[in-house]
DSSP file (Angstrom, degrees, kcal/mol; ACC not computed):
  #  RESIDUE AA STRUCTURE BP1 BP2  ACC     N-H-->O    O-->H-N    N-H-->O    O-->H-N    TCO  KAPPA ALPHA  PHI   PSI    X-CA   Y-CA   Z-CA
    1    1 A X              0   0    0      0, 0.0     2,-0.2     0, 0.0     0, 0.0   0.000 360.0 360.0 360.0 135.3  180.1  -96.6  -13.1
    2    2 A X        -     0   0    0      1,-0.1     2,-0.6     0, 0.0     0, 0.0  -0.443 360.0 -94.4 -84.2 151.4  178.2  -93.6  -12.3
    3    3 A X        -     0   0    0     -2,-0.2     2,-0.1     0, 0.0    -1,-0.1  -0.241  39.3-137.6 -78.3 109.0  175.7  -91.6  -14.7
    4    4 A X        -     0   0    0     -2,-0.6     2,-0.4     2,-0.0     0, 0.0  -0.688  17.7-139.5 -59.4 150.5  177.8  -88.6  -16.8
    5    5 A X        -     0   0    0     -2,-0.1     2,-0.5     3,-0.0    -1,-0.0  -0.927  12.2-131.8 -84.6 139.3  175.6  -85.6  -16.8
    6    6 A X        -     0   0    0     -2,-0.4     2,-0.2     1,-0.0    -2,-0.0  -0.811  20.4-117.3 -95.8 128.9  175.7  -83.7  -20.1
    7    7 A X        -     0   0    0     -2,-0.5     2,-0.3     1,-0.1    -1,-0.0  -0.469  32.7-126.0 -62.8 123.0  176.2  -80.1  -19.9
    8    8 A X        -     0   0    0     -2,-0.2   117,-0.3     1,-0.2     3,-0.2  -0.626  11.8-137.2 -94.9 143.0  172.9  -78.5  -21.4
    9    9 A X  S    S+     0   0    0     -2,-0.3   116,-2.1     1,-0.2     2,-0.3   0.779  85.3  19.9 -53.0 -32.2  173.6  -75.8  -24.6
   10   10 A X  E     -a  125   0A   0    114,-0.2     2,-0.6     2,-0.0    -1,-0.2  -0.845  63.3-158.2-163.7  98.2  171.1  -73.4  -23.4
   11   11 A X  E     -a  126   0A   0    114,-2.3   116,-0.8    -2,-0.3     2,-0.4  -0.791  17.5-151.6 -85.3 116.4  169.2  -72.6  -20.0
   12   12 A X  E     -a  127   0A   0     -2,-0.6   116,-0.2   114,-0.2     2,-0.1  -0.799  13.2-169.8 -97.3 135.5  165.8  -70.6  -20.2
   13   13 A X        -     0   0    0    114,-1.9   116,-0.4    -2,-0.4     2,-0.2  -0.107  16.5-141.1 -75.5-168.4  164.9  -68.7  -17.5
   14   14 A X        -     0   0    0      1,-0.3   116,-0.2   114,-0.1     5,-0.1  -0.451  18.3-137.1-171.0 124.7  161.5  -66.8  -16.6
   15   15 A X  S >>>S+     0   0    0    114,-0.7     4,-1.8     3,-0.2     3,-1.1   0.707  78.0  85.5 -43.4 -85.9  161.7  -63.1  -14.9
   16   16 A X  B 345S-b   20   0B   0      1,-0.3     5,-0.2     2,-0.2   116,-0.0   0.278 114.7 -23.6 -51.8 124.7  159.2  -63.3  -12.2
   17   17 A X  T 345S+     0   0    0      3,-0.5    -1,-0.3     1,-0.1     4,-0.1   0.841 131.7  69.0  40.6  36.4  160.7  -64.9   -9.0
   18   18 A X  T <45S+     0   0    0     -3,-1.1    -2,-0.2     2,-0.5    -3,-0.2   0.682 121.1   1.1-131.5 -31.3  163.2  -66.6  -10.7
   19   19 A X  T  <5S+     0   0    0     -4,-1.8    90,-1.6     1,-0.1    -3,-0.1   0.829 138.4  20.1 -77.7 -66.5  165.8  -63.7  -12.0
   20   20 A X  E   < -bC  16 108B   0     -5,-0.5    -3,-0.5    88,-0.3    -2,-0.5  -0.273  61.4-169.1-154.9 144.8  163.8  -61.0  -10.6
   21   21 A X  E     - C   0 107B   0     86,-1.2    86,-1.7    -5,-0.2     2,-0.5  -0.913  25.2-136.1-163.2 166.2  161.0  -60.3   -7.8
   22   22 A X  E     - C   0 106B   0     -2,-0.3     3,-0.4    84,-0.3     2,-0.4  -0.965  32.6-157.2-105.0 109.8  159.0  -57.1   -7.2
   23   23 A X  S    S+     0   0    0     82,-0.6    82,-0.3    -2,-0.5    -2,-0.0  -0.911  77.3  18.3-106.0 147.2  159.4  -57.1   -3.2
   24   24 A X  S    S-     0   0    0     -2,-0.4    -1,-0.2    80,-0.1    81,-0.1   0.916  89.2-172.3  50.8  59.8  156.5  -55.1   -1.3
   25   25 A X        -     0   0    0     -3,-0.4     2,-0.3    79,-0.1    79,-0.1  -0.281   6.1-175.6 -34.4 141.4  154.6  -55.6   -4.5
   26   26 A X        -     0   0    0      1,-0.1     4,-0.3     2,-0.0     0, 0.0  -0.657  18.6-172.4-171.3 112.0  150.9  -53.2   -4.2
   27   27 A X  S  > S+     0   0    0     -2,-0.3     4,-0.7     2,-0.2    -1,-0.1   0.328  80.2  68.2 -74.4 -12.1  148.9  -53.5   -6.7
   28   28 A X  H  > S+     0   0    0      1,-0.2     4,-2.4     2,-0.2     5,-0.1   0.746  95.6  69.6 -74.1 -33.4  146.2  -50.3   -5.3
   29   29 A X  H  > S+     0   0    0      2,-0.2     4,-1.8     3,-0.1     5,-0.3   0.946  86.1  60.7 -52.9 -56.5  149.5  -48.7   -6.3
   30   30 A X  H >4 S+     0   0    0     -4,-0.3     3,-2.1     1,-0.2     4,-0.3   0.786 113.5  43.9  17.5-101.6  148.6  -49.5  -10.2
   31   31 A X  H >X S+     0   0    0     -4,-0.7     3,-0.6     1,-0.3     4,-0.6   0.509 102.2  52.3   2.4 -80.4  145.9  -47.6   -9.5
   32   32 A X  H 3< S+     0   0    0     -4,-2.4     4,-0.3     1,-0.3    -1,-0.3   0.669 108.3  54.5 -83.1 -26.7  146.6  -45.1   -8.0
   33   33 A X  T << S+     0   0    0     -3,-2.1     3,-0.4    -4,-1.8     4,-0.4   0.792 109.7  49.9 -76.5 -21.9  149.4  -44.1  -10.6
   34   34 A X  T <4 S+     0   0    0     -3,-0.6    -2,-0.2    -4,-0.3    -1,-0.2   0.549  81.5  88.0-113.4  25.6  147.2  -44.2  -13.2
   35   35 A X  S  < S+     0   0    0     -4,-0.6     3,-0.4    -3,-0.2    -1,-0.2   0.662  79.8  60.3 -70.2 -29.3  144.5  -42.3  -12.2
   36   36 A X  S    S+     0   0    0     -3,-0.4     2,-2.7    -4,-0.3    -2,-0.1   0.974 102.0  60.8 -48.8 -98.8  145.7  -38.8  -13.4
   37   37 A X  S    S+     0   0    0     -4,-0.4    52,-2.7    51,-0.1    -1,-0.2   0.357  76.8 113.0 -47.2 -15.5  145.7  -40.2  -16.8
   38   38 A X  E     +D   88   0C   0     -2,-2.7    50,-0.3    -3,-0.4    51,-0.2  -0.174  31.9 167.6 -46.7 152.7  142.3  -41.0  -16.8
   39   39 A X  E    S+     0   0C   0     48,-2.2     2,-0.7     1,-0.4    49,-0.2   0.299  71.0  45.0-133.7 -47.6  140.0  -38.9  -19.4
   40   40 A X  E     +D   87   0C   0     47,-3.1    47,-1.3     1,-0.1    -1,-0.4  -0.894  56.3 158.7-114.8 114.8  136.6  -41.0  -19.3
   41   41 A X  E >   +D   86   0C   0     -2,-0.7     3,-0.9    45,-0.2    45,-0.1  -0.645   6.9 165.2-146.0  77.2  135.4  -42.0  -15.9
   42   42 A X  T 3  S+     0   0    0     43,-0.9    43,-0.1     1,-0.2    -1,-0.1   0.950  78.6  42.5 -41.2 -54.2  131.5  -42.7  -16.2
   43   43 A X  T 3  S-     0   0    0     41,-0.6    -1,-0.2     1,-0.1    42,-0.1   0.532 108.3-123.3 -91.6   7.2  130.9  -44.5  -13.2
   44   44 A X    <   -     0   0    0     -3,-0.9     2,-0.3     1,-0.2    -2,-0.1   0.737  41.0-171.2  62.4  15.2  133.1  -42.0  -11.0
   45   45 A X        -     0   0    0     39,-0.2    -1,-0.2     1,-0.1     5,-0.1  -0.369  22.0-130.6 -58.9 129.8  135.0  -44.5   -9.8
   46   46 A X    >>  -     0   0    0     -2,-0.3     3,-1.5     1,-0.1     4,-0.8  -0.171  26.0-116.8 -48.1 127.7  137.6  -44.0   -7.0
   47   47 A X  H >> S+     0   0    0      1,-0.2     4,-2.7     2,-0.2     3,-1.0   0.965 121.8  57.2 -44.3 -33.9  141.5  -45.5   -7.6
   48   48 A X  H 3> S+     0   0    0      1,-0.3     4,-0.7     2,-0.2    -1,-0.2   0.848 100.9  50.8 -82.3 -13.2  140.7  -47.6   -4.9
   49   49 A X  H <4 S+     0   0    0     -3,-1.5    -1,-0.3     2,-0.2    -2,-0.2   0.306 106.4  57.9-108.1  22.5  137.4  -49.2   -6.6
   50   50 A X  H <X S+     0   0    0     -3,-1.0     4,-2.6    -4,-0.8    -2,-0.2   0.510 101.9  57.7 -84.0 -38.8  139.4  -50.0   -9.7
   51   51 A X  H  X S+     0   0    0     -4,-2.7     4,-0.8    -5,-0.5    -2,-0.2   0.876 108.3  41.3 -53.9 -38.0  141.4  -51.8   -7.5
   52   52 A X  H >X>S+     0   0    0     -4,-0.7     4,-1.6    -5,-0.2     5,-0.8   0.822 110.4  55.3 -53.3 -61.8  138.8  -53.8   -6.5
   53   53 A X  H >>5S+     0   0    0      1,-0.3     4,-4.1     2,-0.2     3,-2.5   0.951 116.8  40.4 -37.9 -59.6  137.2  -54.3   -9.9
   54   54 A X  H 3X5S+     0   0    0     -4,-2.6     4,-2.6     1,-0.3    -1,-0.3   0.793 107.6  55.5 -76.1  -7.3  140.5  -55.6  -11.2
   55   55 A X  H <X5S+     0   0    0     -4,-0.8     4,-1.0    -3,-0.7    -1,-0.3   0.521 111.3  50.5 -81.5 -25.8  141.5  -57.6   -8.2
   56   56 A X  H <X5S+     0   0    0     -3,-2.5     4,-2.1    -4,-1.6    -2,-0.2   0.811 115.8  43.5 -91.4 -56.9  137.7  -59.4   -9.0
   57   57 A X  H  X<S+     0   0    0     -4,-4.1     4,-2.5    -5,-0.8    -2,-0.2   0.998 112.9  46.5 -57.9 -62.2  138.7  -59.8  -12.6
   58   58 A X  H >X S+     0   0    0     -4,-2.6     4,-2.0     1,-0.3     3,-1.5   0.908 111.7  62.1 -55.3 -49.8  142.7  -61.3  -12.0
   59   59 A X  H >< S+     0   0    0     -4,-1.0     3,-1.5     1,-0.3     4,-0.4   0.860 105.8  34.8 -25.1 -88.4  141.0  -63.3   -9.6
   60   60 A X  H 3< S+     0   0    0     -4,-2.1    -1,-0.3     1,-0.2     4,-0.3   0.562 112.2  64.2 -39.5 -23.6  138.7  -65.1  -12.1
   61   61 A X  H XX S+     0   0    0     -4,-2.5     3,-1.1    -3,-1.5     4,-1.0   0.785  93.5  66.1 -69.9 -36.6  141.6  -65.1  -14.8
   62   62 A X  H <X S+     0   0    0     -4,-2.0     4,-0.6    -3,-1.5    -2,-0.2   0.540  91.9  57.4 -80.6   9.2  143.9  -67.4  -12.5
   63   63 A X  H 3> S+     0   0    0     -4,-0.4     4,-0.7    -5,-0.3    -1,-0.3   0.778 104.5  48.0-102.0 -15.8  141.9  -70.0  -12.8
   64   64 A X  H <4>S+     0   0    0     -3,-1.1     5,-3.4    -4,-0.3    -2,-0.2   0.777 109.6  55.0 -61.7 -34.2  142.3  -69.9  -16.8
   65   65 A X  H >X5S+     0   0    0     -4,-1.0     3,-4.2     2,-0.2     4,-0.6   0.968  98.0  66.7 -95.4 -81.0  146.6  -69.6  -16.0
   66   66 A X  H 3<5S+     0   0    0     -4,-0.6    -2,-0.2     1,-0.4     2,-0.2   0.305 113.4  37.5 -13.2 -89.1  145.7  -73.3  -13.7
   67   67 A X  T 3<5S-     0   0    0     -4,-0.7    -1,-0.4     1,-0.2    -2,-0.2   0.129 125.6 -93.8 -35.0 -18.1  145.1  -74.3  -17.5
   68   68 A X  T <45S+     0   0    0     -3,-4.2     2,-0.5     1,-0.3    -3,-0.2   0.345  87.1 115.9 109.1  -1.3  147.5  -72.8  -19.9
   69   69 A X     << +     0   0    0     -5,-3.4     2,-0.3    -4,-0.6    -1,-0.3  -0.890  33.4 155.2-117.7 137.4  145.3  -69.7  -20.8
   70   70 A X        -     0   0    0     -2,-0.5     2,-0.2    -3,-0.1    -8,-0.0  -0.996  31.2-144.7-153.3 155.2  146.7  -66.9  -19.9
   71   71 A X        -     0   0    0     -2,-0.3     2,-0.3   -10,-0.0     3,-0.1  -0.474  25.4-123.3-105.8 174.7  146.5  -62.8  -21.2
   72   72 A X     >  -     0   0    0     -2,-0.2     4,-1.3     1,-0.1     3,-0.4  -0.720  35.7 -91.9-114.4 176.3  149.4  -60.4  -21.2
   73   73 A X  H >> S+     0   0    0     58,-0.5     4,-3.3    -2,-0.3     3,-2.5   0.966 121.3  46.6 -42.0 -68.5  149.2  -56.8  -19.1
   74   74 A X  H 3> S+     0   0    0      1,-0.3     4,-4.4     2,-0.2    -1,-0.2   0.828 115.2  47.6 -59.5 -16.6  148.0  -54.6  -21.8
   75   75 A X  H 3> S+     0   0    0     -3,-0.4     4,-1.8     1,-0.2    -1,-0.3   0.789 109.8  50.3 -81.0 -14.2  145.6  -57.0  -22.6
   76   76 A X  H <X S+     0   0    0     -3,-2.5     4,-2.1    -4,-1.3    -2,-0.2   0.924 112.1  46.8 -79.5 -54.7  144.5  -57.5  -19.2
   77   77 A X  H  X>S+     0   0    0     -4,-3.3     4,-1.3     1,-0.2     5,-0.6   0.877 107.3  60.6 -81.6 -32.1  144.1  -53.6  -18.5
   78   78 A X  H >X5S+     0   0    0     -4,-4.4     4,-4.4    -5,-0.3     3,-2.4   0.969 104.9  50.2 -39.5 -72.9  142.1  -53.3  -21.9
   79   79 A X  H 3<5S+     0   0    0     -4,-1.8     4,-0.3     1,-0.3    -2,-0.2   0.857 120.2  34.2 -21.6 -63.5  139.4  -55.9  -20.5
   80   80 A X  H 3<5S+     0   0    0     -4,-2.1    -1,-0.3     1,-0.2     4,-0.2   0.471 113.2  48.6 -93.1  10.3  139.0  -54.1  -17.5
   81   81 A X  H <<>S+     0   0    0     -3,-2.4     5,-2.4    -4,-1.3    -1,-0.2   0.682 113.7  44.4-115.0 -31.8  139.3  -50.7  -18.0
   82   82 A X  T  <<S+     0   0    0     -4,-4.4    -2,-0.2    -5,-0.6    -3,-0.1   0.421 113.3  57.6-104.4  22.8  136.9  -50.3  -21.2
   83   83 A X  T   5S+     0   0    0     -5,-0.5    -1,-0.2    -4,-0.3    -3,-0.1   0.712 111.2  43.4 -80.2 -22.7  134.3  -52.8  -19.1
   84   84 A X  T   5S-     0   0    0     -4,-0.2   -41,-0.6    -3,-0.2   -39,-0.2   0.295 124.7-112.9-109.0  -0.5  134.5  -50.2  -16.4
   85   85 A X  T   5 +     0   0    0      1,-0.2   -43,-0.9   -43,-0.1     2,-0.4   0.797  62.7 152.9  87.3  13.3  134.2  -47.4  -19.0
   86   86 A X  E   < -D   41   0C   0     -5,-2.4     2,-0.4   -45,-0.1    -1,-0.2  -0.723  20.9-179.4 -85.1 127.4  137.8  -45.9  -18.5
   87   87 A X  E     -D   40   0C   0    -47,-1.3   -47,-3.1    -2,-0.4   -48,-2.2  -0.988   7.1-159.6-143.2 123.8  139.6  -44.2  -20.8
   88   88 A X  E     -D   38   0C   0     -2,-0.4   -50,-0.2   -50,-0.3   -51,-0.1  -0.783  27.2-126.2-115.4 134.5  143.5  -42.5  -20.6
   89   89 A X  S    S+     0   0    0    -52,-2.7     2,-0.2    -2,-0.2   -51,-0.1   0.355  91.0  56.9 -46.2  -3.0  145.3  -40.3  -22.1
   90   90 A X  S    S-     0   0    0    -53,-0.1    -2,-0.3     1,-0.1     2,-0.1  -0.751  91.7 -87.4-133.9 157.4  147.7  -42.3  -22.7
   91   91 A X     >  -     0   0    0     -2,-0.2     4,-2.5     1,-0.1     3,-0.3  -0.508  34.6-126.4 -76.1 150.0  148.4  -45.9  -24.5
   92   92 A X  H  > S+     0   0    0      1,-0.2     4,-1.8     2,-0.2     5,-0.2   0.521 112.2  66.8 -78.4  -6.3  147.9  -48.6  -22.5
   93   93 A X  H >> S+     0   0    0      2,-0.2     4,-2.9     3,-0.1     3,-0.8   0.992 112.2  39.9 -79.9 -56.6  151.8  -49.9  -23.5
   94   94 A X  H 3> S+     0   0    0      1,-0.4     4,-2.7    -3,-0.3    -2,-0.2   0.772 116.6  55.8 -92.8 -34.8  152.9  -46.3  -21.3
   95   95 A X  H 3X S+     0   0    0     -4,-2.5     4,-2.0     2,-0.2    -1,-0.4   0.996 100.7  51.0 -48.0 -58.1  150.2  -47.2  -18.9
   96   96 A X  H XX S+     0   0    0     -4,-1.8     4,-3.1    -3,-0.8     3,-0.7   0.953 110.5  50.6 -53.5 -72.9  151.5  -50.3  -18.3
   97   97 A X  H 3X S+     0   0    0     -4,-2.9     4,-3.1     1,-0.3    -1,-0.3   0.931 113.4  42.5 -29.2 -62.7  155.0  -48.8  -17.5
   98   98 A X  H 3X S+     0   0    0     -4,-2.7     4,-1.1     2,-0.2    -2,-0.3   0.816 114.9  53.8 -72.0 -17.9  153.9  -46.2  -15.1
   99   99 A X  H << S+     0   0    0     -4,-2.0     4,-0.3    -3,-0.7    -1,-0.2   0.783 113.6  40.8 -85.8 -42.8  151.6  -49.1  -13.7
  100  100 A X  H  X S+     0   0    0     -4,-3.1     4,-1.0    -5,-0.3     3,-0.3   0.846 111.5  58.3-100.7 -53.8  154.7  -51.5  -13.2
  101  101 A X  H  < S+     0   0    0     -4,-3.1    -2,-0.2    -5,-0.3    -1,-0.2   0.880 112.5  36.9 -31.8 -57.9  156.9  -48.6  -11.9
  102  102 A X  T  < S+     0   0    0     -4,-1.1    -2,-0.2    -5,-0.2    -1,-0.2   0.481 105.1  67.8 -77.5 -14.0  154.4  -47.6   -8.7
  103  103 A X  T  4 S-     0   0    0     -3,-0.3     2,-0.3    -4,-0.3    -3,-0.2   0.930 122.8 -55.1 -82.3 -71.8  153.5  -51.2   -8.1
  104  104 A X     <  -     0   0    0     -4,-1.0     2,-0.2   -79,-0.1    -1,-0.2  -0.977  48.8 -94.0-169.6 161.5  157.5  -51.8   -6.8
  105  105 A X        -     0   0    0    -82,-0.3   -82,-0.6    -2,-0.3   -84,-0.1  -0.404  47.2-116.3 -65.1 142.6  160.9  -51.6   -7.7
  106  106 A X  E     -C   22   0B   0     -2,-0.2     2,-0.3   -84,-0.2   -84,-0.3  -0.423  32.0-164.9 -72.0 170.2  162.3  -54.8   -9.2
  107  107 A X  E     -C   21   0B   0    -86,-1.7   -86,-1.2    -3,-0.0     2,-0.4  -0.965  23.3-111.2-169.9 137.6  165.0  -56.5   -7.3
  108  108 A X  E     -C   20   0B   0     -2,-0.3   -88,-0.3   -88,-0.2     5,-0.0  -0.637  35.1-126.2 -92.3 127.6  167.5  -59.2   -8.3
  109  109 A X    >   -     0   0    0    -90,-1.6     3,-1.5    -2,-0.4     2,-0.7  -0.079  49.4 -54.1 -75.3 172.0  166.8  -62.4   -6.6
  110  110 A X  T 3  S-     0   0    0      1,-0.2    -1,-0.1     2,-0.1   -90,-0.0  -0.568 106.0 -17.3-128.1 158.4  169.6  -64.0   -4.8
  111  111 A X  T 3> S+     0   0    0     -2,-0.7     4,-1.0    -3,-0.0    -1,-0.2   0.386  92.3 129.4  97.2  31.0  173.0  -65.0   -5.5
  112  112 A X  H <> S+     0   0    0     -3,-1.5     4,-1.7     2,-0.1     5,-0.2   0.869  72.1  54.0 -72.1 -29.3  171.6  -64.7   -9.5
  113  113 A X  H  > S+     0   0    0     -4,-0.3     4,-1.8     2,-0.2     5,-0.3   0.993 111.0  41.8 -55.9 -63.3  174.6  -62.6  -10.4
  114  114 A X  H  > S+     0   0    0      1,-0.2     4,-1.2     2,-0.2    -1,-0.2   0.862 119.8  46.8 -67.0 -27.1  177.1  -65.4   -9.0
  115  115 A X  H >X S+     0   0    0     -4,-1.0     3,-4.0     2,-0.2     4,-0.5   0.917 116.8  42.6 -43.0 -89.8  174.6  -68.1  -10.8
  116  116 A X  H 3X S+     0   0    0     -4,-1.7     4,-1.3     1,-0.3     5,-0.4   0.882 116.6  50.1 -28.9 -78.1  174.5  -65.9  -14.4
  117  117 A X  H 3X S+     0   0    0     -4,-1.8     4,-2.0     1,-0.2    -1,-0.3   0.786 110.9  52.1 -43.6 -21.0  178.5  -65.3  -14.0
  118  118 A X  H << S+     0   0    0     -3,-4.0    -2,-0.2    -4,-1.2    -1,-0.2   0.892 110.0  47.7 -72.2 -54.0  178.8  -69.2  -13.5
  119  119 A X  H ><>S+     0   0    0     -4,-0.5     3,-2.9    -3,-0.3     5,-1.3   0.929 107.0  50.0 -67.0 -54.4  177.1  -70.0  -16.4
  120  120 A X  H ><5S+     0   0    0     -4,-1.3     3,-1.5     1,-0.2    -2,-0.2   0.812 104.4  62.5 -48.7 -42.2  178.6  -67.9  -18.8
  121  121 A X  T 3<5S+     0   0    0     -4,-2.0    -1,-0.2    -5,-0.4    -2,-0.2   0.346 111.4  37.3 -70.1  16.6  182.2  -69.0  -17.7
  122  122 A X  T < 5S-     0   0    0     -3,-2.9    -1,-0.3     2,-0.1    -2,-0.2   0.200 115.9-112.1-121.7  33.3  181.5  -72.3  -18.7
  123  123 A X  T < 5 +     0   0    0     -3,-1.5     2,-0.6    -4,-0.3    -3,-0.2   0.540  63.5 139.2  78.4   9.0  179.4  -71.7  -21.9
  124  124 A X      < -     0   0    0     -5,-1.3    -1,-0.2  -114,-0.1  -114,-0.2  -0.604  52.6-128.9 -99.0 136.4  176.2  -72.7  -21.3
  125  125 A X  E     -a   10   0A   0   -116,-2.1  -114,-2.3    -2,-0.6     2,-0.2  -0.578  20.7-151.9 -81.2 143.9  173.9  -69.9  -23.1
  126  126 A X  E     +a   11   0A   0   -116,-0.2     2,-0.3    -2,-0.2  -114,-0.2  -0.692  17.8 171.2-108.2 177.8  171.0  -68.1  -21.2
  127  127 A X  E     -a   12   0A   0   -116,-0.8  -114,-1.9    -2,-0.2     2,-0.4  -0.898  22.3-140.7-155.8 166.0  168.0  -66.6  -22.3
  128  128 A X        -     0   0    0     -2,-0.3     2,-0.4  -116,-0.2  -114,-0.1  -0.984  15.1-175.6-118.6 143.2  164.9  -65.2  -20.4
  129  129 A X        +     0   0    0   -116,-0.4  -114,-0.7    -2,-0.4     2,-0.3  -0.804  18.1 158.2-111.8 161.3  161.4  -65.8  -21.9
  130  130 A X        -     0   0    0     -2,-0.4  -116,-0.0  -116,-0.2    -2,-0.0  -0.974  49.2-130.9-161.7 152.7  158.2  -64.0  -19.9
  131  131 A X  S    S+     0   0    0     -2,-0.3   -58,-0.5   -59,-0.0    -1,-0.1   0.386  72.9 109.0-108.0  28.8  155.0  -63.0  -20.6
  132  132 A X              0   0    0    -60,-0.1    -2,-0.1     1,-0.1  -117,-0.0  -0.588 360.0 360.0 -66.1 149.4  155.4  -59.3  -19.1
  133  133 A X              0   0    0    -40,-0.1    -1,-0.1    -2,-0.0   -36,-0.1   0.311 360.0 360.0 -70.2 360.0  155.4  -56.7  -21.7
């Protein structure tokens, strides 16, 4: 006799490269969108040496995510943007957006439709959890 498999209630997903992928991702892009919005730039920094700066930082943060600790966007661009003395006109939630817009379009990975359609016509429930904002 062979092992039944049991049909699971409920399948979690998680957005990044598993639904979903950013393709020609550019993070300088960030940047570079949210540089008009700036109000407080002390040190005179350039879009392109905030890119650096934060590139320094996410760097040193992935070795906290190896571990379990991990920050969400806005909290991430708090850290570094009022270490570097930056301040926008704008909330960092609307930052975030335009940030996440100019970085790349999102793009449905593939054959997820025919997956997603598969599961819902036999019942099994989805959900996606992420830590995007």
């Amino acid at each position: 006799m062979g092992l039944q498999m049991k049909k699971p209630e409920m399948i979690l997903f998680d957005y990044g490269h598993t639904l979903l992928c950013e393709p020609g991702f550019d993070a300088l892009r960030c940047e570079e969108a949210a540089f008009p919005y700036i109000v407080e730039n002390p040190l005179h920094l350039t879009a392109k040496q905030i890119y650096i700066e934060v590139q320094k930082l996410f760097e040193r943060l992935q070795k906290g995510r190896d571990v379990g600790i991990e920050i969400n966007q806005c909290q991430f661009m708090r850290l570094i943007y009022e270490y570097l003395g930056l301040t926008f006109s704008i909330s960092y939630e609307e930052l975030e957006e335009i940030e996440w817009t100019a970085a790349s379009p999102g793009a449905v990975m593939p054959n997820t439709e025919k997956m997603l359609a598969y599961l819902e016509k036999t019942g099994i429930r989805t959900a996606v959890i992420s830590n995007i904002d």
